[in-house]
C-alpha positions as CSV (number, residue, x, y, z in Angstrom):
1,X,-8.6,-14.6,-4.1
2,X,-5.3,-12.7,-5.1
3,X,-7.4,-11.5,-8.3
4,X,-10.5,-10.3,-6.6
5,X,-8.7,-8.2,-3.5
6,X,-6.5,-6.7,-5.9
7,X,-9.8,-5.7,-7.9
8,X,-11.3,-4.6,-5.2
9,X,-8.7,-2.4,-3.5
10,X,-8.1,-0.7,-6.8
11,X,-12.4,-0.2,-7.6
12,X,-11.0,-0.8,-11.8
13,X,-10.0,-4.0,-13.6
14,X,-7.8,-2.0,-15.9
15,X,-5.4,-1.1,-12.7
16,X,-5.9,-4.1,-10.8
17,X,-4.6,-6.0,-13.7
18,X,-1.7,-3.4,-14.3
19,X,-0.9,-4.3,-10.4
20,X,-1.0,-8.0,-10.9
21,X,1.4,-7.7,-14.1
22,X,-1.6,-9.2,-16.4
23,X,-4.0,-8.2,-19.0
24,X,-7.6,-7.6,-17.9
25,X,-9.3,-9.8,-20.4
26,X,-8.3,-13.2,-18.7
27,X,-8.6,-11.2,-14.9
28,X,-12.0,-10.1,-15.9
29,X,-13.0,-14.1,-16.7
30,X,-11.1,-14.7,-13.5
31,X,-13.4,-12.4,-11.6
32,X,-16.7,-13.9,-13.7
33,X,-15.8,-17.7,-12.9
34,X,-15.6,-16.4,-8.7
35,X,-19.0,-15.3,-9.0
36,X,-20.3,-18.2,-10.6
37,X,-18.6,-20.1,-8.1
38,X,-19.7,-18.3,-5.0
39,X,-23.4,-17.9,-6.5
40,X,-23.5,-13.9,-6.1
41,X,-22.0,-11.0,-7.8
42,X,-19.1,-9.5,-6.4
43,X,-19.0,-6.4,-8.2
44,X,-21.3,-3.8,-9.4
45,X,-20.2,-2.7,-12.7
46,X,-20.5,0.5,-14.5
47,X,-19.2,2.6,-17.3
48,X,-17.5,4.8,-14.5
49,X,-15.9,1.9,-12.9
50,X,-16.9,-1.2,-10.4
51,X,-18.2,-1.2,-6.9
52,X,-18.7,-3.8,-4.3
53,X,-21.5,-5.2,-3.4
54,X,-23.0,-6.5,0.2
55,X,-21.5,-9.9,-1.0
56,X,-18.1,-8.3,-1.7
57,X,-17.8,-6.6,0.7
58,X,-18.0,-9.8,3.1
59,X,-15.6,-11.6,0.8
60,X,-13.4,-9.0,1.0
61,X,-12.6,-9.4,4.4
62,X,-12.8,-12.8,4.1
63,X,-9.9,-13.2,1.2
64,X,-7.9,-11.3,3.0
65,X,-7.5,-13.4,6.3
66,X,-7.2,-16.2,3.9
67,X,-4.5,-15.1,1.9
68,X,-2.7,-14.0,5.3
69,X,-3.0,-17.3,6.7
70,X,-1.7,-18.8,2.9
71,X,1.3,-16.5,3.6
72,X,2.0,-17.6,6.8
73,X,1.7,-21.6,5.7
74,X,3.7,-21.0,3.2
75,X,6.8,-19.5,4.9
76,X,6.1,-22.8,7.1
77,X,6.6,-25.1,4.8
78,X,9.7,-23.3,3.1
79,X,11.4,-23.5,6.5
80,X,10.5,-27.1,6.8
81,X,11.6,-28.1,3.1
82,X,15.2,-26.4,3.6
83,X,14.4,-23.6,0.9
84,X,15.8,-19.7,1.6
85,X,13.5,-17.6,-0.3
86,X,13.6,-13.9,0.6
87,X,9.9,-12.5,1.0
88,X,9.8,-8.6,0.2
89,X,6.6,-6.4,1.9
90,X,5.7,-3.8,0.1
91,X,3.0,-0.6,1.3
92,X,0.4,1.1,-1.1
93,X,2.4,1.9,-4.0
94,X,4.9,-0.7,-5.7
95,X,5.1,1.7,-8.7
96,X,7.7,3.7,-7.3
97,X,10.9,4.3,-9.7
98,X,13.1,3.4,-6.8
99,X,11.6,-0.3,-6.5
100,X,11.9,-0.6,-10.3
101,X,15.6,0.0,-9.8
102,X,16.1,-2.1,-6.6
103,X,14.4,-4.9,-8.6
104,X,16.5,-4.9,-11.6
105,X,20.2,-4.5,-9.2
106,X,19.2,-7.7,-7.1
107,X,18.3,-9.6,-10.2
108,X,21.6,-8.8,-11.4
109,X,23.7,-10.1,-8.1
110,X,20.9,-12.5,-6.9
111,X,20.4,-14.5,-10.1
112,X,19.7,-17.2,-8.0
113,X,17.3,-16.3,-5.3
114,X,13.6,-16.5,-4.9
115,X,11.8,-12.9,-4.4
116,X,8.4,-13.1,-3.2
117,X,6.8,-10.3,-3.1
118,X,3.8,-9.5,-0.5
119,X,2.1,-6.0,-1.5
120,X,0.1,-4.8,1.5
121,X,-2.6,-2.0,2.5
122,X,-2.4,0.8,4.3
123,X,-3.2,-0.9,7.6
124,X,-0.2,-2.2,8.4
125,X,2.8,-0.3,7.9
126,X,5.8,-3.3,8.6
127,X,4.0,-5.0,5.7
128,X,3.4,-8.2,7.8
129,X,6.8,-8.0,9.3
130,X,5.4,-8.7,13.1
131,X,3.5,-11.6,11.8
132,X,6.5,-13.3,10.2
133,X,4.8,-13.1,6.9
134,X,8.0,-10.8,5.3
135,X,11.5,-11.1,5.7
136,X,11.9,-7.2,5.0
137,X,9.7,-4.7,4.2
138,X,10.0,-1.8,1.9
139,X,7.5,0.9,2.9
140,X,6.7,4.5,4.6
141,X,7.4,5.8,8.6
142,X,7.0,7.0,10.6
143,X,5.5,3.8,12.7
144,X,6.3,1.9,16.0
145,X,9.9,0.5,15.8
146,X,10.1,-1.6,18.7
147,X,12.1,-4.6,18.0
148,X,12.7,-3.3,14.6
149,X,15.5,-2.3,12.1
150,X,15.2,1.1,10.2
151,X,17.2,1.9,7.3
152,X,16.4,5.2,6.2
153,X,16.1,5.7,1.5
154,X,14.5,8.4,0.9
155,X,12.7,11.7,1.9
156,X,9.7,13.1,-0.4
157,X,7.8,16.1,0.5
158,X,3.9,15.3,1.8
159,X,1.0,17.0,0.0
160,X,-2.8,17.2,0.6
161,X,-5.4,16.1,-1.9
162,X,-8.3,17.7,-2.6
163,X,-11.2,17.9,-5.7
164,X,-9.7,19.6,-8.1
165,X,-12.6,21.9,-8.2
166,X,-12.1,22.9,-4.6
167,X,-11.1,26.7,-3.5
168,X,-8.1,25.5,-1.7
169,X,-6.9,23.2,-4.7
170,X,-5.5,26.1,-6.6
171,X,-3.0,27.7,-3.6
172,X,0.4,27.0,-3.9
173,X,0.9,25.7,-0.8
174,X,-1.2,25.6,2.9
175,X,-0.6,24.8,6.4
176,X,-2.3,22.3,8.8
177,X,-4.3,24.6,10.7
178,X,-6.3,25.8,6.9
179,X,-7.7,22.0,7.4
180,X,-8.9,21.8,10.6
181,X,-12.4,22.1,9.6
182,X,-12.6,19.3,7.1
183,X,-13.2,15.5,7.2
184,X,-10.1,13.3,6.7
185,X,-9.8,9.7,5.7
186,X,-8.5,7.2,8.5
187,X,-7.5,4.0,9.2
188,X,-9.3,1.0,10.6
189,X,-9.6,0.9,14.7
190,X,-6.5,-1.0,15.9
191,X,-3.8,0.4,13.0
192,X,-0.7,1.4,14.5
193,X,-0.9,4.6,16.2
194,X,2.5,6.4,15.1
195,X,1.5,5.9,11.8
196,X,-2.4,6.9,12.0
197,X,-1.0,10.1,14.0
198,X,1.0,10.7,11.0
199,X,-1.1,10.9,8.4
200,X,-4.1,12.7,9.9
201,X,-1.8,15.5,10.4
202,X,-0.9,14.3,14.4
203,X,-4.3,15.0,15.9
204,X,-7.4,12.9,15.9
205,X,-9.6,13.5,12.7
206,X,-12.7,12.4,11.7
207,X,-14.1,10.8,8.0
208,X,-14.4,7.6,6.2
209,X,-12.2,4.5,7.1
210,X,-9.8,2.9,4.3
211,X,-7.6,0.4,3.3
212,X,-5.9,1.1,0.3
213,X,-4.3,3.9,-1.4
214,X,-7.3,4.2,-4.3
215,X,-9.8,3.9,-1.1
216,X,-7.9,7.5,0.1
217,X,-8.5,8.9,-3.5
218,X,-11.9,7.4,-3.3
219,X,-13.0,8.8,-0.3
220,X,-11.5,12.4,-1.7
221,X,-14.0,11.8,-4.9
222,X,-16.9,10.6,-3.2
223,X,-16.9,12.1,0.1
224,X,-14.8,15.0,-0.3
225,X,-12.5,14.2,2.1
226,X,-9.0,15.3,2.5
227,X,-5.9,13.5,3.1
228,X,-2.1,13.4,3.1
229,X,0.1,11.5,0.4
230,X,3.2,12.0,-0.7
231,X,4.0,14.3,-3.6
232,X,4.9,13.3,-7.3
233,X,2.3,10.5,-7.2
234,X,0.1,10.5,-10.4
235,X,-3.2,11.3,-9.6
236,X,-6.5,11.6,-11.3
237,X,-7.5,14.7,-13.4
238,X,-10.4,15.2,-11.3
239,X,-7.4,15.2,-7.9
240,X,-5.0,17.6,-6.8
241,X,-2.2,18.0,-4.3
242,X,-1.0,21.0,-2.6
243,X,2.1,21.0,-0.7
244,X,1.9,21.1,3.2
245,X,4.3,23.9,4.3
246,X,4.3,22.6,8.0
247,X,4.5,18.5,7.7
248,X,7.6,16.6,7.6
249,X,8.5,14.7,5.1
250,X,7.3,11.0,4.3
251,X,10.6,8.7,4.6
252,X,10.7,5.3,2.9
253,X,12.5,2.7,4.5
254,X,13.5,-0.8,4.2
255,X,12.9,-2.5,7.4
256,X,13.2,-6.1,9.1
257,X,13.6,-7.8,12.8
258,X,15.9,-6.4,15.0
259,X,19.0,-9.3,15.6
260,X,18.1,-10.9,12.5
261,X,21.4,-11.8,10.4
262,X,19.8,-13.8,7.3
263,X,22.7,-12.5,4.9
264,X,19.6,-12.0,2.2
265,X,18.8,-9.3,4.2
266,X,21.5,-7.1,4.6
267,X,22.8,-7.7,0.7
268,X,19.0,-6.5,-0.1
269,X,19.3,-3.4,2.3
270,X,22.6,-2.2,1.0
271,X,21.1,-2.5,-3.0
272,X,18.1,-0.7,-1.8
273,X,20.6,2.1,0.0
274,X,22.1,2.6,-3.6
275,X,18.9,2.4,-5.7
276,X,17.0,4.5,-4.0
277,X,20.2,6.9,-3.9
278,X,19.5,8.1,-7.8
């Protein structure tokens, strides 16, 4: 199930393998031996790249309420065997430099320690946090912080991305307003409001509904849609982003449960202060 979301969140074996820290020959049979399990094809593949298909598209949502409810029976069942694993959430983009570095620094003064790592959508910005399905989460506000613990890394600049090939593509940089006329990407009905507010530029927009961060550049290919994303993200020859004169800045946090004094957590805070620091 793991195999196939990742697939299709990221619409390409070759990234969805890069993602799960695997080659894509063995995640490709993966993919094959689902389908002959379920009796229907999944994807529909292509020399461009892979689309779901009706059927995916309901085991999609399906896999994913499984995999939650996996998450949450497992953190169960570490409580009731006695073990102290530390479960990390992390939004959308798990490339970034500064979780490379926080990685390598805990390893080095947590030798011992079990890091599970959770790597969510876009939906849910505390990463599973209010579930109980993360003991901290590394990921992007602004969102709701009721009940919650902030700690403040880092600051990058917000941009919007476009076609390449559209007029607006080549300015240097432009302001809210110059995109009032176009469709945006949004989130599913019921995603935290701070956060939707956020990144549709803090009035209600209109456009397709996504998930996941190759969704957003999807729905810019496709559709033509715009959207917000942080700046000095690789993107797509075929993308672009322009800086957004008028929009704060996208801060990434690390975050957990207000009142909660697992030592794991405040050791993995103050490593992630310092990593994300360089």
């Amino acid at each position: 199930m793991r195999y196939f979301v990742a697939v299709a969140e990221e619409l390409h074996f070759g990234r969805a393998a890069a993602r799960l820290h695997m080659s894509q020959p063995p995640l490709s049979r993966a993919i094959k031996r689902l389908e002959s399990d379920v009796g229907a094809l999944l994807f529909a593949r292509s020399p461009q790249g892979v689309t779901l298909t009706p059927a995916g598209s309901v085991l999609l949502d399906e896999a994913r309420a499984l995999l939650d409810h996996a998450d949450r029976v497992r953190v169960r069942l570490s409580a009731a065997a006695g073990v102290a694993p530390l479960t990390v959430g992390i939004l959308g983009d798990g490339t970034d430099r500064g979780v490379a570095r926080l990685a390598a620094a805990y390893r080095r003064s947590h030798p011992g320690i079990d890091i599970r790592i959770r790597d969510t959508d876009l939906t849910d910005p505390t990463c599973g946090l209010r579930a109980g399905l993360v003991d901290v989460a590394l990921t992007r506000a602004p969102f709701d912080e009721t009940a919650l613990t902030v700690r403040v890394l880092r600051s990058d600049p917000v941009g919007v991305v476009l076609n390449a090939d559209d007029p607006l593509a080549r300015r240097d940089g432009l302001r809210l307003a110059e995109l009032s006329d176009r469709r945006w990407f949004q989130f599913p009905q019921g995603t935290d409001p701070v956060w939707q507010s956020y990144w549709n530029g803090g009035r209600p927009r209109e456009g397709p509904v996504v998930r996941a961060v190759q969704e957003c550049l999807q729905a810019v290919l496709w559709n033509g849609t715009v959207g917000l994303a942080p700046l000095g993200h690789d993107l797509p020859a075929e993308l672009a982003a322009v800086p957004l004169l008028d929009m704060l800045p996208s801060r990434v946090v690390a975050v957990w449960n207000e009142g909660d004094t697992n030592p794991l957590i405040r050791s993995f805070v103050e490593i992630a202060t310092a990593a994300y620091r360089h």
